[in-house]
Residue, then its C-alpha position, 0 to 999 in steps of 0.5 A: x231186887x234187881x241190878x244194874x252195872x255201870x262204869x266208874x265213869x259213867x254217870x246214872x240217875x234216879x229216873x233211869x230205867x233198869x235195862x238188864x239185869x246183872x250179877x256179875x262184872x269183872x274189872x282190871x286193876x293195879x296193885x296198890x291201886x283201886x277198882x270200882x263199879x257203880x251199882x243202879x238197882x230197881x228198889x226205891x225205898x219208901x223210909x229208910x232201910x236196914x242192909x246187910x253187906x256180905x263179902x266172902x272171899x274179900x281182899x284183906x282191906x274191906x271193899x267200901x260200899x257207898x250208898x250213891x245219893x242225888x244232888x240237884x244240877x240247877x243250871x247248865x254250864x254255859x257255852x263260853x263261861x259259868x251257866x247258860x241256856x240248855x239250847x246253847x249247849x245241847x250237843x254235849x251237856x247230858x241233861x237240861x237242867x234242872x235235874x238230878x244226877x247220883x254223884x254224892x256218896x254216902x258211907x254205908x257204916x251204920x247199916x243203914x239205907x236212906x230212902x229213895x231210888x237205891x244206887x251203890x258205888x263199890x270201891x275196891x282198894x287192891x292190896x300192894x302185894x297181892x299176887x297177879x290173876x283173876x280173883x273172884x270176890x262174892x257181895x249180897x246186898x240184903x235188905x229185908x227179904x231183897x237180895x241182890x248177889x253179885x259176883x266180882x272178877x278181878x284181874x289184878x296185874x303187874x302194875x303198881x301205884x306207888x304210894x302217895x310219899x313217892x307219887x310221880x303227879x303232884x295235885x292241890x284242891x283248894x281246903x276252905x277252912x271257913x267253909x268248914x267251920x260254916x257247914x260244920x258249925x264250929x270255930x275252928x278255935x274250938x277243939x271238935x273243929x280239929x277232929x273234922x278238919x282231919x278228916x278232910x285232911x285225910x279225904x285229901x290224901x286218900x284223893x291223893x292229894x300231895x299238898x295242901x293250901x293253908x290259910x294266909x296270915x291274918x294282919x295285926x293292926x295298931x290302935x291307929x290301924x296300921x299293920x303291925x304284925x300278922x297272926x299266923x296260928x290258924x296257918x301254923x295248927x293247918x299246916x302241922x296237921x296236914x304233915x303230920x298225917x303225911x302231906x309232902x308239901x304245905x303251901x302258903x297261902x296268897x298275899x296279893x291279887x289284881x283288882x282288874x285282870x288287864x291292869x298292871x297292878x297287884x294289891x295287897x289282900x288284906x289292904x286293898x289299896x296298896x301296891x306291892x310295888x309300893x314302900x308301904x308295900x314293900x314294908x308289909x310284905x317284909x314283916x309278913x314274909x319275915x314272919x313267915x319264914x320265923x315260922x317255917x324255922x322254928x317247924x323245921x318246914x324248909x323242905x317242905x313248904x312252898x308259897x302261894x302269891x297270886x291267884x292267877x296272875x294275867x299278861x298285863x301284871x306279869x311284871x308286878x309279879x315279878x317284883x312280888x316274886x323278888x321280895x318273896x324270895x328275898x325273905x324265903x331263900x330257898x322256898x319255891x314258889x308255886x302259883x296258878x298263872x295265866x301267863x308265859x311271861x313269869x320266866x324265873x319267878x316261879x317254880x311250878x306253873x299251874x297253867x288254865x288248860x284252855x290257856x296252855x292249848x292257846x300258847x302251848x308253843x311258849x309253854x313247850x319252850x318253858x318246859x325244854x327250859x326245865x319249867x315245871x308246869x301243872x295244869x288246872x281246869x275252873x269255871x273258866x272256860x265252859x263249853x266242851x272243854x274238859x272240866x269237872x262239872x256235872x252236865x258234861x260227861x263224867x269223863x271230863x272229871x277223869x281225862x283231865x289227868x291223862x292230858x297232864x300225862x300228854x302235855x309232860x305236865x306234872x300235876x293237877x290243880x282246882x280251887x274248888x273243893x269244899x265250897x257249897x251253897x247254903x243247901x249243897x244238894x239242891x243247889x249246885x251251882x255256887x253264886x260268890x256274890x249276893x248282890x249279883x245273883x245272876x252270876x253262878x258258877x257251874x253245877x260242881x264246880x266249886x266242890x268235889x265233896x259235900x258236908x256229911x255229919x261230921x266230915x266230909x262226903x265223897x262225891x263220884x268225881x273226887x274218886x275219879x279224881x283219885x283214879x285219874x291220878x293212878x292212871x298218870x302213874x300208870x301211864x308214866x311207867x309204860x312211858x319209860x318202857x315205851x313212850x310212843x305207846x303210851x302218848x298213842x294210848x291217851x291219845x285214843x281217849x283224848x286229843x285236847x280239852x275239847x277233843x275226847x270220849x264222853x264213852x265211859x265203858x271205852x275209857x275203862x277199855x283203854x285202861x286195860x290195855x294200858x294194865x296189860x301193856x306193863x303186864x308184858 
């Protein structure tokens, strides 16, 4: 059996071929952190497999090996938004669609292999009080008379990660409950449904997620069909869970949107046809957030939960907003509010800005100010915009899935957010590209974009962006700590890699290379 080696962030395929063969990589890493390879071998197996996995010399936490399993890309991104034509976008997307890229990772913890072209990701989590130096660790890989024997070199140094309860970035993937009860076939009335949803939970935080959305209240309605009060038990079970396993912070979920980006007006979710400017408004937003805050009392939540309003309010319904944002904290004193916004002109009626990256490059003179002001502001990347611009989908370099953090790091943005964390298509690893509406099938979001897992069994899978995802989150750590010592080293070191969301290196072996040099940065 023959291997071959690949960066974290770099991605491989079932159809390449094997250049070199090799037996030994030597990675750098923090302590507390994590370090990881990818492995692409020779070996297509016919049926599935038995394997053998021998560590020696392994650190006191067992490496992780994952068996690297192909999804399908179906369609390309587009040039300016969702999908589009290949020709369109050539010059950066990695492959024509469709075809199929290793990005879903399966735990090897039944010693089995799953048939088909062998691929492997290997993480390693390297233990807070190791002591600093090269380490060698030894892996075989045994499959019937196959063995593939490697040699890992380490170079563990003086950084720390710290750990996630005193993390100096904040970030949020939105947790659908209803894609979970629908992929796993539970109700989430149902006890099993409990088991599964903490492990997303801890998938969450072993991402290094810091908080997590709950679901809205759900309305009461009278026999006459007006609300009467709201069932926040699905909401209160989510929460509970998600602290108790030792999320810092839970977030209410949104109450209100627009029904066209460029009106004025947000409306009701739950009741589409009523203004929250309006006193039937005001009188449902006043026995929800009423009860929300009886909620928030009798857990003891007051520090740790903070709410959700509008998904993405626009400059037209900045002031509908605004009015939102009053009636809000006329009931929740002392919650901060926390939102995705496409605006500059919410000035006081949040605490923390989730700004559309594009949308922060456009007006990133306003957000500057807003930040000399002491606004906290977040960035996060969706299906809008395509194109080159940094985001998380499978046919752009797999550095656009890491880079977005060492621009949070830039732009003195505290956090990352994305909405798309669990949602799939009914066959999620065929068919990637997520279609929201039935009646309009032409419309397709891009390959990933609406997922950074996939439905295992019974639990979620890891994908190799999720673990970037992680891995970026340390680096803003890292960064942070170099920053203190010597911030114009640090913002020169990002800035090799990355000058915006449309300027950066589609080279993963180069990104690995500047880590090193920010590792060894805080090593002196």
């Amino acid at each position: 059996m023959r291997g071959q080696f690949f960066s974290s962030c770099s991605w491989i395929y079932p159809d390449m071929e094997i250049e070199r063969e090799d037996t030994r990589i030597t990675l750098d890493a923090p302590r507390g952190g994590m370090t990881a390879f990818q492995i692409l071998t020779d070996v297509c197996l016919e049926k599935d497999e038995n394997v053998d996995l021998i560590w020696e010399n392994a650190f006191s936490a067992k490496p992780a090996v994952y068996q690297l399993m192909p999804v399908c890309v179906d369609q390309n991104s587009g040039k300016d938004v969702l999908t589009g034509p290949y020709e369109e976008v050539k010059e950066y997307a990695t492959r024509k669609a469709p075809f199929y890229v290793f990005d879903a990772m399966r735990e090897i913890d039944d010693g089995k292999l799953l048939k088909g072209r062998l691929a492997f990701y290997v993480k390693l989590d390297v233990p807070d009080s190791i002591s600093r130096g090269s380490k060698r660790i030894f892996l075989s890989i045994r499959i019937g008379d196959k063995i593939l024997p490697l040699e890992i070199d380490i170079n563990v140094h003086a950084a720390r990660i710290p750990d996630l309860k005193h993390a100096s970035f904040g970030m949020v993937n939105w947790l659908n409950i209803g894609e979970i009860s629908s992929q796993h076939k539970v109700n989430a009335n149902d006890p099993a449904f409990d088991e599964i949803l903490l492990k997303y939970i801890d998938n969450q935080l072993e991402m290094r997620n810091t908080q997590l959305q709950i679901p809205s209240g759900v309305p009461v309605r009278d026999d006459t069909g007006k609300i009467i009060s709201f069932d926040f038990s699905l909401s209160e079970k989510v929460a509970s869970l998600a602290l108790e396993r030792g999320f810092q912070y839970v977030l209410g979920g949104f109450v209100a949107r627009f029904k066209v980006w460029d009106e004025k007006t947000h409306y009701l979710l739950w009741d589409r046809d009523v203004s929250i400017a309006s006193h039937e408004g005001y009188r449902q937003l006043k026995i929800y957030f009423s009860e929300v805050w009886d909620m928030i009392e009798k857990n003891g939540w007051q520090e740790r939960y903070m709410q959700t309003l509008v998904d993405e309010p626009q400059f037209p319904n900045s002031d509908h907003y605004r009015i939102l944002s009053s009636i809000a904290r006329k009931f929740l004193p002392g919650i901060p509010i926390h939102d995705p916004v496409e605006s500059t002109h919410l000035d006081g009626a949040l605490e923390i800005w989730d700004v559309k990256q594009a949308v922060y490059e456009k007006y990133i003179d306003e957000y500057r100010y807003l930040q000399d002001l002491g606004e906290e502001m977040w960035l996060y990347t969706c299906g809008f915009p395509a194109g080159k611009v940094m985001n998380r989908v499978m046919d752009l370099p797999l550095t656009a899935s890491l880079l977005p953090m060492w621009m949070c790091y830039l732009y003195d943005c505290k956090g990352f957010l994305h909405w798309g964390y669990n949602v799939h298509t009914e066959t999620p690893f065929e068919k990637t590209c997520y279609q929201p509406e039935e009646e309009h099938p032409e419309i397709a979001y891009p390959a990933g974009n609406a997922h950074i897992v996939y439905p295992g069994e019974n639990g979620p899978l890891w994908s190799v962006r999720a673990m970037l995802q992680r891995i970026g989150a340390e680096d803003y750590e890292l960064l942070s700590a170099l920053g203190k010592k010597d911030s114009s080293l640090s913002k020169r070191l990002v800035l090799k890699a990355c000058r915006s969301f449309s300027d950066y290196t589609f080279d993963g072996e180069y990104v690995d290379a500047v880590r090193k040099e920010i590792l060894s940065a805080l090593d002196e």
